[in-house]
C-alpha positions as CSV (number, residue, x, y, z in Angstrom):
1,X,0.0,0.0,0.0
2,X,1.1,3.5,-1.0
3,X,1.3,6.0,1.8
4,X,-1.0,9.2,1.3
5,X,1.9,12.2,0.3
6,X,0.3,14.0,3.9
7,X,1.9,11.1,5.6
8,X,4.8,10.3,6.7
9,X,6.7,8.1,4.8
10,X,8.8,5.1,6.8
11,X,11.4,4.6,8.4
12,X,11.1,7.6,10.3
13,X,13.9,8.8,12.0
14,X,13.5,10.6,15.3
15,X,16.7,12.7,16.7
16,X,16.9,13.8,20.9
17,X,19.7,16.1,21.2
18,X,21.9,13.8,19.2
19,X,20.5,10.6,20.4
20,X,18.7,9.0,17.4
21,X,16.2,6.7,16.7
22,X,15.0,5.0,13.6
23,X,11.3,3.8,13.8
24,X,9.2,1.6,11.3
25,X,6.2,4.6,11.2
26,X,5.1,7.5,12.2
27,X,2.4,5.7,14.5
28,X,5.9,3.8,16.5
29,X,7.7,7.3,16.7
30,X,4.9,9.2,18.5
31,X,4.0,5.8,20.5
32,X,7.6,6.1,21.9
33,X,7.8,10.0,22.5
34,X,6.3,11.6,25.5
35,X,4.3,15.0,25.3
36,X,6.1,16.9,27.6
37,X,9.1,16.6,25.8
38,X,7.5,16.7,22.8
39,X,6.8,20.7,24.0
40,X,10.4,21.0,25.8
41,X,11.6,20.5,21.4
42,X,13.8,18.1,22.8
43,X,13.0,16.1,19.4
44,X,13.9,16.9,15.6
45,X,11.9,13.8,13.8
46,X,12.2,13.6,9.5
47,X,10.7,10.7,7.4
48,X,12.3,8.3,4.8
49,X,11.1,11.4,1.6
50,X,13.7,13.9,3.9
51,X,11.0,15.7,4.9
52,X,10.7,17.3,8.4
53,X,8.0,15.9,11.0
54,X,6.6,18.7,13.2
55,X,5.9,17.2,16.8
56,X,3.0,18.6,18.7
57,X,1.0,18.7,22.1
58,X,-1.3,20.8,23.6
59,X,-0.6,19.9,27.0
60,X,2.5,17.8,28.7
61,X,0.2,15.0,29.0
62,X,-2.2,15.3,26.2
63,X,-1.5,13.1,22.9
64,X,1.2,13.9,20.7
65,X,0.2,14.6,17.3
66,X,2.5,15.4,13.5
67,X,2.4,17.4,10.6
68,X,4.8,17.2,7.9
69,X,7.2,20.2,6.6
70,X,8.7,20.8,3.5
71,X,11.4,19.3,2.4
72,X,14.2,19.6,4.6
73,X,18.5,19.8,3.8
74,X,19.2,16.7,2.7
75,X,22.4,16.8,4.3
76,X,21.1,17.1,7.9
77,X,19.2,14.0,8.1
78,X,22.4,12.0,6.3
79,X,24.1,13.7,8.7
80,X,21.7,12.3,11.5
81,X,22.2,9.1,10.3
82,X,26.1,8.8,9.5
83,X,26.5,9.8,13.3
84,X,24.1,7.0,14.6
85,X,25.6,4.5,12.1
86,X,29.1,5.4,13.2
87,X,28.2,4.2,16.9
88,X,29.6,0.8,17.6
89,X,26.7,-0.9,18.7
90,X,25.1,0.0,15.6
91,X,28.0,-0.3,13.4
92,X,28.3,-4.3,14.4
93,X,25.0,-4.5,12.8
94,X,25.4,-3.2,9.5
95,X,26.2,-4.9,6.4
96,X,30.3,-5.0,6.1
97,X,30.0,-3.7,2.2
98,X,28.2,-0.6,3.5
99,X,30.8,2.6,3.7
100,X,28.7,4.9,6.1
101,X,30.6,7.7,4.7
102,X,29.7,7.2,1.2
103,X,26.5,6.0,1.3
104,X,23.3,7.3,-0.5
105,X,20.5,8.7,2.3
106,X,18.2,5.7,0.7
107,X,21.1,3.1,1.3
108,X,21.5,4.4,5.2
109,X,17.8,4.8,5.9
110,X,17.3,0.7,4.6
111,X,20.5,-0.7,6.2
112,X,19.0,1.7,9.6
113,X,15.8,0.1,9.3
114,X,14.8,-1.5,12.6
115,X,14.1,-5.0,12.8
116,X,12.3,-4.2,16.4
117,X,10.8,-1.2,18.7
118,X,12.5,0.8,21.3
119,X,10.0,0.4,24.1
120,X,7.7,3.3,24.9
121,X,8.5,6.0,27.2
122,X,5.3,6.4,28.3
123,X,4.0,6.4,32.0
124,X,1.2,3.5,32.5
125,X,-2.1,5.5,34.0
């Protein structure tokens, strides 16, 4: 199934003051996130078309909802990703052909791709 273009398309990648996260969808990354620090703007989030996500909540503990921007520098969110790649718990997992440095935004974001969830930060209740 196609996504809609008003959606975001996955992986989404969700950056917290240079800790970053790569999610399956939209529905994972705001799942995960909690609304109070959704307004702090602790978070920079883009999907897999380099487009920004916009992160929103009307109160700290009301739901978190998204719009999409425009389309963003391609260079930041390859940037994003190069840095997270680079860690060495992530670097042990990625194919041994792949040269972080030199590859495409589309070849990070599928060798990034997770293959399971962070769990969610929410509070229970």
């Amino acid at each position: 199934m196609t996504p809609k273009l008003s959606e975001p398309v996955g992986p989404v990648v969700l950056d917290e003051r240079g800790d970053t996260y790569v999610f399956r969808s939209i529905r994972d990354l705001v799942g995960y996130v909690e609304a109070i620090d959704v307004r702090d703007g602790i978070f920079e989030a883009f999907d897999a078309a380099d487009r920004p996500i916009l992160l929103a909540a009307a109160s700290d503990r009301s739901p978190v909802t998204y719009s999409l921007g425009s389309a963003a520098d391609p260079e930041r969110l390859r940037g994003i990703l190069v840095r997270y790649a680079r860690h060495p718990r992530i670097a042990a997992t990625l194919p041994s052909s792949l040269v972080v440095e030199d590859a495409s935004l589309e070849n990070l974001l599928a060798a990034l791709s997770p293959r399971e969830q962070p769990s969610p930060r929410r509070n229970a209740g």
